[in-house]
N, CA and C of each residue as an Amber inpcrd file, in Angstrom:
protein
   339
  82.7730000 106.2980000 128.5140000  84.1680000 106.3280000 128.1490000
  84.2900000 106.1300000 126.6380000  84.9800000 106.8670000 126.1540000
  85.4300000 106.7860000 124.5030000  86.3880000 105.4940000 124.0510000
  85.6830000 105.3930000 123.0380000  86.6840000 104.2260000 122.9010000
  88.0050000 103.9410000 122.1530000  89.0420000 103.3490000 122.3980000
  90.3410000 103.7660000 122.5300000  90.4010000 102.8090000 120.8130000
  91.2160000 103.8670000 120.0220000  91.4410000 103.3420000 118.6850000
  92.8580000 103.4010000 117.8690000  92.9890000 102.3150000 117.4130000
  94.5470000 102.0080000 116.9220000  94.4520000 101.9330000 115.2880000
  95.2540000 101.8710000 114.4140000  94.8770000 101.7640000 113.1640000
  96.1550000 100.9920000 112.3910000  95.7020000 100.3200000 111.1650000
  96.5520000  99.2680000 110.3520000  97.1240000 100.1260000 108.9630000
  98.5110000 100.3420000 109.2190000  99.4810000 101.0130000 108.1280000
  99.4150000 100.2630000 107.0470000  98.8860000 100.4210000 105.6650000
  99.0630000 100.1640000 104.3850000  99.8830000 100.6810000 103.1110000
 100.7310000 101.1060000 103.5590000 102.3320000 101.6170000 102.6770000
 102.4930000 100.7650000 101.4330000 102.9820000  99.4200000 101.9460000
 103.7090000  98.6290000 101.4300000 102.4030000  97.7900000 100.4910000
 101.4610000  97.2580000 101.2410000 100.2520000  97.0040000 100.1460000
  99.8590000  97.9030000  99.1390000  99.8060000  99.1780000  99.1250000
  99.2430000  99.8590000  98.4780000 100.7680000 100.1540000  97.2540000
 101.3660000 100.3420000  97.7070000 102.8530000 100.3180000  96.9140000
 103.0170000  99.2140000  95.8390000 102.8210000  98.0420000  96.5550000
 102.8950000  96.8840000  95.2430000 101.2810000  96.7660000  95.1020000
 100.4980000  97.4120000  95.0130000  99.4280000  97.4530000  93.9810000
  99.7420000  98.6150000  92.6790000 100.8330000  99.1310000  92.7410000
 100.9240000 100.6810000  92.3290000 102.1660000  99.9550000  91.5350000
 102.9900000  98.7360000  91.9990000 104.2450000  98.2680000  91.2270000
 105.4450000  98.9730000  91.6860000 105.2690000  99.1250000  92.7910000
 106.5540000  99.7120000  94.0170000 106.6030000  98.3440000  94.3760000
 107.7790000  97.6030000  94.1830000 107.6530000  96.4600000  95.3650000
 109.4410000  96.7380000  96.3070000 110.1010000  97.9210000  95.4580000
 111.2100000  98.0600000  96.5450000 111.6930000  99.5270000  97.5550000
 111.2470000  99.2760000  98.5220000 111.0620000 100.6800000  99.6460000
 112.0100000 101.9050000  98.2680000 113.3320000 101.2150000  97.8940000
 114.2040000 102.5530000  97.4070000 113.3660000 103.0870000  96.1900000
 112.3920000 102.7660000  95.9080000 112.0800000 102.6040000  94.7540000
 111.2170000 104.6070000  94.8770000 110.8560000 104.5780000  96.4150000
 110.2210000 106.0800000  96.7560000 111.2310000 106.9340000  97.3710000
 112.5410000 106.6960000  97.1350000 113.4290000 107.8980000  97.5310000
 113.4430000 109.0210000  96.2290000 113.4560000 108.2730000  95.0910000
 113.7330000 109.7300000  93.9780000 112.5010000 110.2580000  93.8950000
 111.1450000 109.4240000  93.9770000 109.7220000 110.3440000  94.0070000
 109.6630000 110.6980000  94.9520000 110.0500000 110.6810000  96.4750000
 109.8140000 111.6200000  97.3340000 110.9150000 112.7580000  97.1770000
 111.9250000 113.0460000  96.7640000 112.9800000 113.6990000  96.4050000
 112.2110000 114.9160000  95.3500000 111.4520000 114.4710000  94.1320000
 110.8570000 115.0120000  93.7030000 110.2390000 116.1740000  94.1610000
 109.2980000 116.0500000  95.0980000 108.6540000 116.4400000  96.0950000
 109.2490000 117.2630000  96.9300000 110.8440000 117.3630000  97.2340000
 111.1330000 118.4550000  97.9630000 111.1580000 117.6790000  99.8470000
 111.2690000 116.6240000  99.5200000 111.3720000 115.3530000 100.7940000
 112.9040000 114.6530000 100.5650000 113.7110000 114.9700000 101.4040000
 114.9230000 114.1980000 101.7030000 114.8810000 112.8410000 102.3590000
 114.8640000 111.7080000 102.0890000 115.1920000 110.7030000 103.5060000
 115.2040000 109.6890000 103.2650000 116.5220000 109.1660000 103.6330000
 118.2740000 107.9120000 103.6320000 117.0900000 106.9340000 103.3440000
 118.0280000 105.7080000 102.8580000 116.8750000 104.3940000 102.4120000
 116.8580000 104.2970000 103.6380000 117.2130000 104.3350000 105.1530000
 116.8760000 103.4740000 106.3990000 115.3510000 104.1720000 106.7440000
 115.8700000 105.3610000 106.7130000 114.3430000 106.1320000 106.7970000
 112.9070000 105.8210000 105.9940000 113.2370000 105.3620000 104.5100000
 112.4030000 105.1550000 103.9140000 111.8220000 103.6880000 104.0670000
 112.8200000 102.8040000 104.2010000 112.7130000 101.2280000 104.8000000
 111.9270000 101.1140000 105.9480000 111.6920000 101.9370000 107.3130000
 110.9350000 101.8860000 108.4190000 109.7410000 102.5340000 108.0060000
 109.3330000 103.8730000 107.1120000 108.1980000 104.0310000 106.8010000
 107.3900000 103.0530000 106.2890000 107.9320000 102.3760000 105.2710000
 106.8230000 101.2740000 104.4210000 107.2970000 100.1750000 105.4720000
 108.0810000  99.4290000 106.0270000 107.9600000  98.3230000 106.7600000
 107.3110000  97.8690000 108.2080000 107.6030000  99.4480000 108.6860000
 106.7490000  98.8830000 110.0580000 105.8770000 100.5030000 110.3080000
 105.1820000 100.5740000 111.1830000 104.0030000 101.1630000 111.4830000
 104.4790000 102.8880000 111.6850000 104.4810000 103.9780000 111.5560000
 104.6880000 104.9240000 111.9120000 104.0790000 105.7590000 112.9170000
 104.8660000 106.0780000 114.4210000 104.1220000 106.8240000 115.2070000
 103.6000000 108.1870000 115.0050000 104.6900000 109.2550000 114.0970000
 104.7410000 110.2790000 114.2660000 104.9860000 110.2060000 112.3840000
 104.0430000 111.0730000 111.8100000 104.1510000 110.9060000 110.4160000
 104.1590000 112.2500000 110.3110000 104.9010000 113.3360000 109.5310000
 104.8970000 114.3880000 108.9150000 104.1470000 114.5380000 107.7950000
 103.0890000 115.7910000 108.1410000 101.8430000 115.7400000 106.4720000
 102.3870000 116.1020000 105.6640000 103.5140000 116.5030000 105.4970000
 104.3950000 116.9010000 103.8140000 104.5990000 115.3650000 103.3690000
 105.1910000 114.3480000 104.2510000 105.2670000 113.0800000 103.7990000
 104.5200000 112.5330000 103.6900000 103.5360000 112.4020000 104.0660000
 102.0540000 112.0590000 104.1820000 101.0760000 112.3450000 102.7230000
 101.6370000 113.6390000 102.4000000 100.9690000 114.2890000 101.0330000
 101.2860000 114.0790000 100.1770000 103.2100000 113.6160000 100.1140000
 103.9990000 113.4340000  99.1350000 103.6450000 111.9370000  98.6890000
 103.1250000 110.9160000  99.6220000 102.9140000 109.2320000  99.5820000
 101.6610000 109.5820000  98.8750000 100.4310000 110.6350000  98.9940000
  99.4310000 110.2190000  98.6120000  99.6030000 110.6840000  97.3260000
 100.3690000 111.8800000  97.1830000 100.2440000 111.7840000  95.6890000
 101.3950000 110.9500000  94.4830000 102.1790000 110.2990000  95.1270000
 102.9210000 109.4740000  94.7540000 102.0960000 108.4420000  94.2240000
 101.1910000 107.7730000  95.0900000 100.7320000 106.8300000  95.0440000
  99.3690000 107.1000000  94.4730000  99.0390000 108.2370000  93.9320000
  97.3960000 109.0300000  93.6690000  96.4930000 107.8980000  94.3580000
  96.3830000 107.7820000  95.6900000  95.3430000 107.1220000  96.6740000
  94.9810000 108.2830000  97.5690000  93.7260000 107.7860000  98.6510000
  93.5860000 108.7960000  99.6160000  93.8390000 108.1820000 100.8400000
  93.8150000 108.6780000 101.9130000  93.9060000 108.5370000 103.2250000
  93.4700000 107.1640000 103.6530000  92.4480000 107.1570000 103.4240000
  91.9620000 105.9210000 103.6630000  92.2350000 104.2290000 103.1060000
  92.9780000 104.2580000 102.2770000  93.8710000 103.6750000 101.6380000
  95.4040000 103.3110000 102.5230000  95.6070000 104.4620000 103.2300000
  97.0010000 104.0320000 103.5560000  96.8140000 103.9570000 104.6460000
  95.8270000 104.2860000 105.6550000  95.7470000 103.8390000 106.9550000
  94.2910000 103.8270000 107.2090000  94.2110000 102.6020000 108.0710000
  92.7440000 101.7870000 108.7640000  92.7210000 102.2590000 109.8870000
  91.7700000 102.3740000 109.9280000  91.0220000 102.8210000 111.8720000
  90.2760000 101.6700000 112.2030000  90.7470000 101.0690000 113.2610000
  90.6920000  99.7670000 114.2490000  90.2260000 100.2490000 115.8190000
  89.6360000  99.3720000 116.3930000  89.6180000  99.3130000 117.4680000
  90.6930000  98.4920000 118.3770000  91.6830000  99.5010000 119.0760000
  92.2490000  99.1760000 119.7100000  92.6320000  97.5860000 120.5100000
  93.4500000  96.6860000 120.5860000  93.5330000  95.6000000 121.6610000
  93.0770000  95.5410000 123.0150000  91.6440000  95.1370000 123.6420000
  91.9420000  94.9400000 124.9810000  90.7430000  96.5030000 125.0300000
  90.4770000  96.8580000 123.8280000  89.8100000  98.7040000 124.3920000
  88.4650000  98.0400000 124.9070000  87.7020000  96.5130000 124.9610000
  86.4360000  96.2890000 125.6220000  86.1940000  96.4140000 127.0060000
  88.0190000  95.9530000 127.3840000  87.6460000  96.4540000 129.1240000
  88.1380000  97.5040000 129.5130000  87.2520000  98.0190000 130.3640000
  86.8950000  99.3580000 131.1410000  87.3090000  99.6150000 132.2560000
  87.5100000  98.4450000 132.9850000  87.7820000  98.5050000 134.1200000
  89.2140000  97.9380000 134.3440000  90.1230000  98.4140000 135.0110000
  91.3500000  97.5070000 135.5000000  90.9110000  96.7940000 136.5150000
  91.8290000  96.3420000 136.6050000  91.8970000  95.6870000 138.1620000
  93.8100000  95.3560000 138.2760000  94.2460000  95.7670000 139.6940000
  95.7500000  95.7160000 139.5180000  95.6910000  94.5350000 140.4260000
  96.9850000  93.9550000 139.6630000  97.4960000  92.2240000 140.3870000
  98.5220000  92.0700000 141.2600000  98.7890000  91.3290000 142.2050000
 100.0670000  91.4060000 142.5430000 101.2580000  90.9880000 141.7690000
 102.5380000  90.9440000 142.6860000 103.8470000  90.7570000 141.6200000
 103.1890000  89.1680000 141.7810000 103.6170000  88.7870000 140.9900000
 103.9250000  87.3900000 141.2300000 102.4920000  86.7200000 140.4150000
 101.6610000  87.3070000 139.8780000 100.2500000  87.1130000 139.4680000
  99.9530000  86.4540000 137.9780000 101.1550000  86.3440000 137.9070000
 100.7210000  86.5720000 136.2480000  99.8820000  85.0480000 135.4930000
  99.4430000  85.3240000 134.3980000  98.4420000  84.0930000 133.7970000
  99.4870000  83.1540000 133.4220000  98.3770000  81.8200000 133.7440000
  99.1670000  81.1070000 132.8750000  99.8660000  80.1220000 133.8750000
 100.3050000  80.3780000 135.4410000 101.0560000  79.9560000 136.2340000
 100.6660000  78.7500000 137.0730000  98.7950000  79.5780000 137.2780000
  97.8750000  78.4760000 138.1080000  98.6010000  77.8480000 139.4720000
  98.3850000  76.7230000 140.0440000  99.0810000  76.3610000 141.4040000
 100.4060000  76.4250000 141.3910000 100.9570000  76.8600000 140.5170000
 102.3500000  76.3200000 140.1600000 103.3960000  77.9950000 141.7180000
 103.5490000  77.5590000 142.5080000 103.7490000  79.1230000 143.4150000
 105.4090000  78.0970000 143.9530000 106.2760000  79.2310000 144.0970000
 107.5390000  78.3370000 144.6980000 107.6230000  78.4540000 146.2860000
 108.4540000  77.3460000 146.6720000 108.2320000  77.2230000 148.0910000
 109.0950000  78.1770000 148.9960000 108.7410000  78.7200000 149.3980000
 109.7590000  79.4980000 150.6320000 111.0050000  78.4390000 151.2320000
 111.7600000  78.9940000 151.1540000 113.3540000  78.1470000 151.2180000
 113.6240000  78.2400000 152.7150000 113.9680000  76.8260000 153.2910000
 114.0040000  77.1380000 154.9070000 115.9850000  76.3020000 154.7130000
 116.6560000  77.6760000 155.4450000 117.7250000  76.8960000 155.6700000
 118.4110000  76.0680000 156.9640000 118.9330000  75.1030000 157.2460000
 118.4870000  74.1750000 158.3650000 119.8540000  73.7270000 158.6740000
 120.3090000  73.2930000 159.4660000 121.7950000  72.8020000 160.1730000
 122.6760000  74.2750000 160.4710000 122.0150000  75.6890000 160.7170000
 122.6600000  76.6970000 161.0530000 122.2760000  76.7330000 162.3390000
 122.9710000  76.8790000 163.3110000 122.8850000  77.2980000 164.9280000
 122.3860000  78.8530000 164.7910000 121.5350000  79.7830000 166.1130000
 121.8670000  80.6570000 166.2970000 121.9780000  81.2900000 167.6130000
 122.4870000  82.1040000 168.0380000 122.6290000  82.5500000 169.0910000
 121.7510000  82.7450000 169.7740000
């Protein structure tokens, strides 16, 4: 089985090594470039991780930033990619809980037919 790999976004490090320390600071150099996009857009690129990255933006950061690829994103091994095997739990399974199980509720002073 191949092993499953995740990687660590470096935008914002590599930015204030470069003396970017404010996201707006890459709207007029990506603008430059022939790249449109609102500070919210530009605020989620450098702040949190990007799933889906467009290589015009991608090309426009590297040469913004004259770094390469490897610079702006790390290749990691995935969380959790050592095990191979599942195993499925029941509801009620979860860690952490140990003897702790609740009691089945008996209700009592009801008659029945």
């Amino acid at each position: 089985m191949a092993a499953k790999l995740d990687y660590h976004w470096h935008l914002r490090k590599v930015m204030a090594d470069r003396g970017l320390f404010s996201t707006t600071d890459l709207i007029p150099l990506l603008d430059e470039r022939g790249i449109t996009l609102s500070s919210s857009q530009v605020y989620r690129l450098v702040v949190e991780r990007p799933e889906r990255l467009s290589l015009k933006i991608l090309m426009a950061l590297l040469d913004i930033l004259d770094c390469s690829i490897d610079d702006l994103i790390e290749p990691v091994a995935a969380v959790g990619a050592a095990t191979t095997a599942r195993t499925k739990k029941a509801v009620g399974d979860e860690t952490g809980v140990g003897d702790l199980r609740p009691k089945r509720a008996r209700i009592r002073g009801v008659e029945r037919p």
